[in-house]
DRENLUM-289481 format. One record per residue (C-alpha): residue number from 0; x, z, y. Coordinates in steps of 0.25 Angstrom, whole numbers, padded with zeros to 4 digits, always signed. Layout:
// DRENLUM-289481
+-----+-------+-------+-------+
! pos !    c1 !    c3 !    c2 !
+-----+-------+-------+-------+
! NUM !     X !     Z !     Y !
...
+-----+-------+-------+-------+
This chain:
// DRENLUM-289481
+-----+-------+-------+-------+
! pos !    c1 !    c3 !    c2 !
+-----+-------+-------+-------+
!   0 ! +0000 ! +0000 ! +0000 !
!   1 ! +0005 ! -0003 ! +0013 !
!   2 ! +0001 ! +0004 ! +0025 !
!   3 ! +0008 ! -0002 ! +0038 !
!   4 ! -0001 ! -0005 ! +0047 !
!   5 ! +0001 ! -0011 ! +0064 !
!   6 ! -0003 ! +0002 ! +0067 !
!   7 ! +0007 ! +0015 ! +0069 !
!   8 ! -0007 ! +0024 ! +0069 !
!   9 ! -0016 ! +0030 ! +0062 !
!  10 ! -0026 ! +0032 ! +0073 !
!  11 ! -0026 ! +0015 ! +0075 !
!  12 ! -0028 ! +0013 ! +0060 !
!  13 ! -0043 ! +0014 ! +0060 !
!  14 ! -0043 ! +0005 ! +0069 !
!  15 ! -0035 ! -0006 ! +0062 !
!  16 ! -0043 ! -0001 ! +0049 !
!  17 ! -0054 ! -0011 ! +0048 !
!  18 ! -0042 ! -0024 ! +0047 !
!  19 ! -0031 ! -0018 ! +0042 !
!  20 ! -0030 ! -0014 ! +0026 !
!  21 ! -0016 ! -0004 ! +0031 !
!  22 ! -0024 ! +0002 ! +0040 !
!  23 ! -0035 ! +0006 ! +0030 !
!  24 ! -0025 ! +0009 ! +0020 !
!  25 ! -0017 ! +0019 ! +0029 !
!  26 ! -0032 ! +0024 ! +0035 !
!  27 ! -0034 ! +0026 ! +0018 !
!  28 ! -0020 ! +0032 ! +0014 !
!  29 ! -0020 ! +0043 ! +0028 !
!  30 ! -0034 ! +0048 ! +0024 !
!  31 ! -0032 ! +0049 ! +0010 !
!  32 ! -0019 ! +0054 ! +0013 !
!  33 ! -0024 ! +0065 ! +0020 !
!  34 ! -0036 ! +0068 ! +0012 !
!  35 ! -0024 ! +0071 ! +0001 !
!  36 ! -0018 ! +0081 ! +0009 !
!  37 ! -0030 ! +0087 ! +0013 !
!  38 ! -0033 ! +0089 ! -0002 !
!  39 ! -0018 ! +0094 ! -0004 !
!  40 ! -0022 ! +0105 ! +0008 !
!  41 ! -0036 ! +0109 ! +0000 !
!  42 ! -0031 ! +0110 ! -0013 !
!  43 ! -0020 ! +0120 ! -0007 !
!  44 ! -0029 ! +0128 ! +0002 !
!  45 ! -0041 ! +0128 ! -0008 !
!  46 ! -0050 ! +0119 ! +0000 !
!  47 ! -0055 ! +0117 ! +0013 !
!  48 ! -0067 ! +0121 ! +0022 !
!  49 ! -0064 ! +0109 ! +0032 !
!  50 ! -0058 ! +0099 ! +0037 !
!  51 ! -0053 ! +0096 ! +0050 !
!  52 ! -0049 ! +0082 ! +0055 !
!  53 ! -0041 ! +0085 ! +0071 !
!  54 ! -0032 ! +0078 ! +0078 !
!  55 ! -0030 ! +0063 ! +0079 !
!  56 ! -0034 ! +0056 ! +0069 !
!  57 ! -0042 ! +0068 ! +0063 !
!  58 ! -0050 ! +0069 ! +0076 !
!  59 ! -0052 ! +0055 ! +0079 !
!  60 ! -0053 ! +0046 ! +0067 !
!  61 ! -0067 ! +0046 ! +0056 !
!  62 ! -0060 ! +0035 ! +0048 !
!  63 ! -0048 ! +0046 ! +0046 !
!  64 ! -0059 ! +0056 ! +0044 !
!  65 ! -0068 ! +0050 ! +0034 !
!  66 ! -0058 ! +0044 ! +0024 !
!  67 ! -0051 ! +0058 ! +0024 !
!  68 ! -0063 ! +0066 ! +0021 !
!  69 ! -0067 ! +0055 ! +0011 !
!  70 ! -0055 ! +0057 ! +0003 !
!  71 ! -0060 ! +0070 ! +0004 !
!  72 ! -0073 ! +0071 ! -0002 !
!  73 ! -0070 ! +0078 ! -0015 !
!  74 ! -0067 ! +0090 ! -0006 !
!  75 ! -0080 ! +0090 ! -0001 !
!  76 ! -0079 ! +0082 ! +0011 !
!  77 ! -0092 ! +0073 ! +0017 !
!  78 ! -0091 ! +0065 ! +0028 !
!  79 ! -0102 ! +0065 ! +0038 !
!  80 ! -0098 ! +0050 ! +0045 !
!  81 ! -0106 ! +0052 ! +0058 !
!  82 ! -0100 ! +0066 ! +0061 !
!  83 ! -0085 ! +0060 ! +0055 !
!  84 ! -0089 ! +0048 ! +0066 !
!  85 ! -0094 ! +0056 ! +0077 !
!  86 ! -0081 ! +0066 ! +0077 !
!  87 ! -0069 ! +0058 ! +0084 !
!  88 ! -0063 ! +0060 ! +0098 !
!  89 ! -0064 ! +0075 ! +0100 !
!  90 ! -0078 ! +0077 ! +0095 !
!  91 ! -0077 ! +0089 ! +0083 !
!  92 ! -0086 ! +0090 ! +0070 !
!  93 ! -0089 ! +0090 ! +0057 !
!  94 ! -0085 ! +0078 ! +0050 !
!  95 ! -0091 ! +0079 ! +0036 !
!  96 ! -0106 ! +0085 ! +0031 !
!  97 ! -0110 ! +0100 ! +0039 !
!  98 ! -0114 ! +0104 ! +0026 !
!  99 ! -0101 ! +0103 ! +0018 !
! 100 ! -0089 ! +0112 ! +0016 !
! 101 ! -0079 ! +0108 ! +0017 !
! 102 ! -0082 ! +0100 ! +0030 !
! 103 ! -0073 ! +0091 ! +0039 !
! 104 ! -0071 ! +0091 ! +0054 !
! 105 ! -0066 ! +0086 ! +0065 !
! 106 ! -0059 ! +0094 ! +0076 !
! 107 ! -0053 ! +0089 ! +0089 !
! 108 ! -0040 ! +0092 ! +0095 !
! 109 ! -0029 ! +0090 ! +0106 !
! 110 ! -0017 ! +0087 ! +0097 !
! 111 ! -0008 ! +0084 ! +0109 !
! 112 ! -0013 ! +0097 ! +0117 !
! 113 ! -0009 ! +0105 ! +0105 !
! 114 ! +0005 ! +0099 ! +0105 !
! 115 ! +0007 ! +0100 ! +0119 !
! 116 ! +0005 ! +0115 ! +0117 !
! 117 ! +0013 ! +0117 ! +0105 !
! 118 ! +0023 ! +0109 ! +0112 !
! 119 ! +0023 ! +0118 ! +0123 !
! 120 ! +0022 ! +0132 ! +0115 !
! 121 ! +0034 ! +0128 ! +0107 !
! 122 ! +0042 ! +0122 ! +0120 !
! 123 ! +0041 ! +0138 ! +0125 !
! 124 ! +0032 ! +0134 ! +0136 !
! 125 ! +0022 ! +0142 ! +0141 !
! 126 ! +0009 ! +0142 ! +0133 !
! 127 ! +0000 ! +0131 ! +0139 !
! 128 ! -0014 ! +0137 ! +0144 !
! 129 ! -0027 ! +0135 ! +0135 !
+-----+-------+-------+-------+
């Protein structure tokens, strides 16, 4: 399988999906990927109440989203496709069925905030004000 695509970013690979069979490999083997680990992690810990998708490509992308969590079904996992839809671009939620455990969510952050402040705490500045 060979995974070089144009593109040097996961965020742009949804978007060059639809044409490109790299694209929707690399989509396919990151998902699955990361499903694998999140297995790995509920073996060790004994399983899992939920599962929180931040950041990025956690935040922002329901393709990313919903093949993950699809990988994920034996664990419980349902997705609920209109809430996976509707929670992108700083809106938070629950992105599988309310009335399932374990569940999955989505929870905004400010990535480049928080390094600015670790950046700063570790540099022996001054702690910046909340």
């Amino acid at each position: 399988m060979i995974l070089a695509t144009a593109c040097s970013s996961l965020y742009a690979l949804p978007d060059s999906s639809a044409a490109s069979s790299p694209a929707k490999e690399a989509i396919e083997l990151f998902c699955y990927r990361a499903a694998c680990m999140i297995g790995q992690l509920t073996m060790a810990a004994g399983g899992f109440e939920a599962l929180v998708f931040t950041g990025g490509i956690g935040e922002n992308s329901s393709l990313i989203r919903a093949k993950t969590i699809g990988y994920l079904a034996i664990l419980g996992l349902e997705l609920d496709e209109e809430a996976n839809e509707a929670t992108r671009f700083g809106k938070a939620g629950i992105i599988t069925r309310a009335d399932r455990t374990p569940c999955a969510l989505v929870v905004p952050t400010n990535e480049e905030r928080m390094i600015a402040f670790d950046t700063r705490s570790l540099s022996g500045l001054e702690s910046p004000a909340a």
